[in-house]
N, C-alpha and C positions, 0 to 999 in steps of 0.2 A: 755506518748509517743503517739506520733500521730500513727493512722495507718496509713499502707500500701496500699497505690492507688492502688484498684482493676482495671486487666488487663482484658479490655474488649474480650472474646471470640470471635474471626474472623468467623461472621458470613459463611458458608459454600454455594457454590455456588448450586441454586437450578439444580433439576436436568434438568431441559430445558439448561438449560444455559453449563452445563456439555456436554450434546447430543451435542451442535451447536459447543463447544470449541472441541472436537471429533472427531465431521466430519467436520471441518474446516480444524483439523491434518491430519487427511485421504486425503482430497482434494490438500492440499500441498505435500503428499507425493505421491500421484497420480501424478500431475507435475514435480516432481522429479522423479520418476520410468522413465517415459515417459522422460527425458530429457538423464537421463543414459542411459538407454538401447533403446532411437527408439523406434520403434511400438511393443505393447508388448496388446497383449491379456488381458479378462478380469480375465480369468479364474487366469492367473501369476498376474496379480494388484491384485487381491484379496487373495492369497498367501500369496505376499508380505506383502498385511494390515494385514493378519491376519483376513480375514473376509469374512462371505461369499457372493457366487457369487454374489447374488442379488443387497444385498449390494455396492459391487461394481460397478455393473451397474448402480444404483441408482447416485451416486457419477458421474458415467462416462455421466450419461444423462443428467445432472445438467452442467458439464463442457462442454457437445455437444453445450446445448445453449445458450450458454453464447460464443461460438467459441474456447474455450481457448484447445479443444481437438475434431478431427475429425476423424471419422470412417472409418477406408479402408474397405469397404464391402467384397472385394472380399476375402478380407484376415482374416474379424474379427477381426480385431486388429484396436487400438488406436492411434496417434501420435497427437503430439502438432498443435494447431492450429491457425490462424491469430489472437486471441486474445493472448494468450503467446507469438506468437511473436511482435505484437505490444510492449509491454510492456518491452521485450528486448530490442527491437532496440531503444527504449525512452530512456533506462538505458545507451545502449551502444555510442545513440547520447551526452547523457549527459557527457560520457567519454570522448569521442572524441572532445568535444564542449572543455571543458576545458582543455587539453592538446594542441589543437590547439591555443584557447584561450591567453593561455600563449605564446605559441610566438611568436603570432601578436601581442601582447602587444610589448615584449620584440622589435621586430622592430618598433613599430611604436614609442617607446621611445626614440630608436637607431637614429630614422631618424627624432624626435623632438622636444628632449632633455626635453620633460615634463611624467609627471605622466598619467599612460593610464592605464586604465579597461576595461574589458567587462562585462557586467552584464546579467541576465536573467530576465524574469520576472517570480515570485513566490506569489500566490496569490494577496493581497496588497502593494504587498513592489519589487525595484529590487533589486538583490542580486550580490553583485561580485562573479566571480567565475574565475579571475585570473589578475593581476595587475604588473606593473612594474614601478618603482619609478623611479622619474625625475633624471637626474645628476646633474644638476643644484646646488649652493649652497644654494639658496634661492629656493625652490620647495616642493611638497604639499606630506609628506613624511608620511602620517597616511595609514595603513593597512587599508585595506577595504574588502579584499576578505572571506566571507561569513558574510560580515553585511548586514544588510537590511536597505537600504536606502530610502527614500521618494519618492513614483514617482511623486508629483506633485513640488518637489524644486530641483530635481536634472535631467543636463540633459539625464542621461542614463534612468530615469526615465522617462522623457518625449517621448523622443524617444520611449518606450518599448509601455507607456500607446498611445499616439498618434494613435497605432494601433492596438489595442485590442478590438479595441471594442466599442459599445455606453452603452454597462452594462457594464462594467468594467471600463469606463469612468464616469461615475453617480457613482458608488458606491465608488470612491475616492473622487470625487468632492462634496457630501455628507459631508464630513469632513477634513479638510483642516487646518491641526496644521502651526503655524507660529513658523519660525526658528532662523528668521531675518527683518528687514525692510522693505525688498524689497520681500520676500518670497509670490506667490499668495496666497491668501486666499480667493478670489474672486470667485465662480464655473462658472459665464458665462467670468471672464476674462481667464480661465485654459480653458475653451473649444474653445476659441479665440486663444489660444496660442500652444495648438494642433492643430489646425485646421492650424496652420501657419508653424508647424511642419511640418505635413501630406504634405503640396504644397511646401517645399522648400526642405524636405528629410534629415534635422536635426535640432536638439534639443538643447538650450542652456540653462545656470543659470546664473544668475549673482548675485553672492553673494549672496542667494536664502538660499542656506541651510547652508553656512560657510560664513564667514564674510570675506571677503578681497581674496575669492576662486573665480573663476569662471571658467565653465568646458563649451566644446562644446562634443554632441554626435551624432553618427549615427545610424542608425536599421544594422543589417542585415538580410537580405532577402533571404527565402527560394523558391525553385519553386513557390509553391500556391501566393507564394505574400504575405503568413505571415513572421513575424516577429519575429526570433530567438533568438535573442539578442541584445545587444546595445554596440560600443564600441566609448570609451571616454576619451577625457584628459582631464587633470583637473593642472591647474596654478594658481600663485598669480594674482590676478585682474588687479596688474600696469603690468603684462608681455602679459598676454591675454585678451586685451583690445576688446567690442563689435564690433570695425571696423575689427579685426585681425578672427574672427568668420566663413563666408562664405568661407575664403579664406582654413582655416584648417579644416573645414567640406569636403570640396570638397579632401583633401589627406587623408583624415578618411575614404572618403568614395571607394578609392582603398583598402585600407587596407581591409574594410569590404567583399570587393567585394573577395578577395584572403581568407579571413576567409570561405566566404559561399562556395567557388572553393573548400577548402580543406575537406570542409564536404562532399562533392559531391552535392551541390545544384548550382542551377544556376539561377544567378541574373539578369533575363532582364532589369531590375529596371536602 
């Protein structure tokens, strides 16, 4: 009989690594005291952890500089600070983005009988994050909401990258997978093709990343003049022909402009 495959012992984490996974717990339950209860003392945060005072200070002096907790002196006490709220409101725009998201889709479908996304940009890739599908009987009926799509073949894509940036524009154009025939793979013809973007105020594919698909997209635009997302339909190639392009850019781009109205941003653009 064969033996039995000795089962490697899980090596145990050393105690540095213990300490930091510790007060990493302590530091999130510092942020959580602080969000239940308001400005609360070090003396009760240190209670709460179970730990003493110093301790706690320690922890709380660490989150002073970092913003994410600020000191009312006159009171000695702790509450949240512009870096925990930062990081809320990104969470809560991110809510809002997508719930609004969806029913500018769902109008802009209503009012153009094709397939419409919005997407974001996430790292290297854009992401749907909410979609409504054409009525049509012939129409572009694949889920797309939370795949990552190409930014240099599609055009919510282009759209998103067009304005991110010249490092974030290099670091795509760097490497450039082909989809299809017509897909760029070219890095100074994709910086050509943003740049044509960037002057006209939308994005197209044709036939780029799906074969016989072709989609137009727009930015939406935040106060700063950044760019929040990108929304876009996307049709069979004999229904949304390149001449048919500027003309439903230009009703994308109300749509867009009522998406960024409902987030409370405001588009000079």
């Amino acid at each position: 009989m064969s033996a039995e495959p000795t089962m490697k012992a899980e090596t145990p984490p050393a105690s540095g690594e213990t300490s930091a996974v510790q007060a990493a717990d302590r530091v999130l339950q510092i942020l959580e005291i602080l969000a239940d209860n308001g400005p609360t003392g070090v003396s009760a945060i240190a209670r709460e952890l179970g730990v003493h005072r110093s301790t706690a200070f320690r922890l709380l002096a660490t989150l002073e500089g970092r913003r994410f907790v600020v000191q009312e002196t006159h009171r000695g006490t702790y509450s949240l600070g512009a870096g925990a709220l930062r990081i809320a409101g990104a969470v809560a725009l991110r809510i809002d983005l997508a719930r609004e998201a969806q029913e500018i889709c769902d109008e802009v479908t209503a009012r153009l009988g094709e397939t419409s996304n919005v997407a974001i940009l996430v790292e290297d890739a854009a992401v749907n994050i909410a979609q409504a599908t054409g009525t049509s009987s012939v129409a572009v009926r694949d889920q797309y909401v939370g795949q990552r799509t190409p930014l240099h073949a599609t055009s919510s894509g282009k759209a998103l990258l067009a304005f991110a940036g010249d490092d974030a524009i290099e670091a795509v154009a760097g490497s450039l997978e082909r989809f299809s025939d017509t897909t760029i793979t070219d890095p100074a013809k994709l910086r050509d093709e943003l740049a044509l973007v960037r002057e006209r105020g939308w994005g197209s594919a044709l036939a780029e990343w799906q074969d016989h698909t072709n989609a137009v997209a727009v930015p939406v635009f935040a106060t700063d003049g950044s760019v929040v997302a990108a929304l876009s339909i996307t049709a069979p190639a004999f229904r949304l022909p390149p001449e048919a392009l500027p003309g439903l850019a230009e009703e994308l781009r109300g749509f867009a402009q009522e998406l960024a109205r409902r987030l409370g941003h405001l588009t000079p653009r």
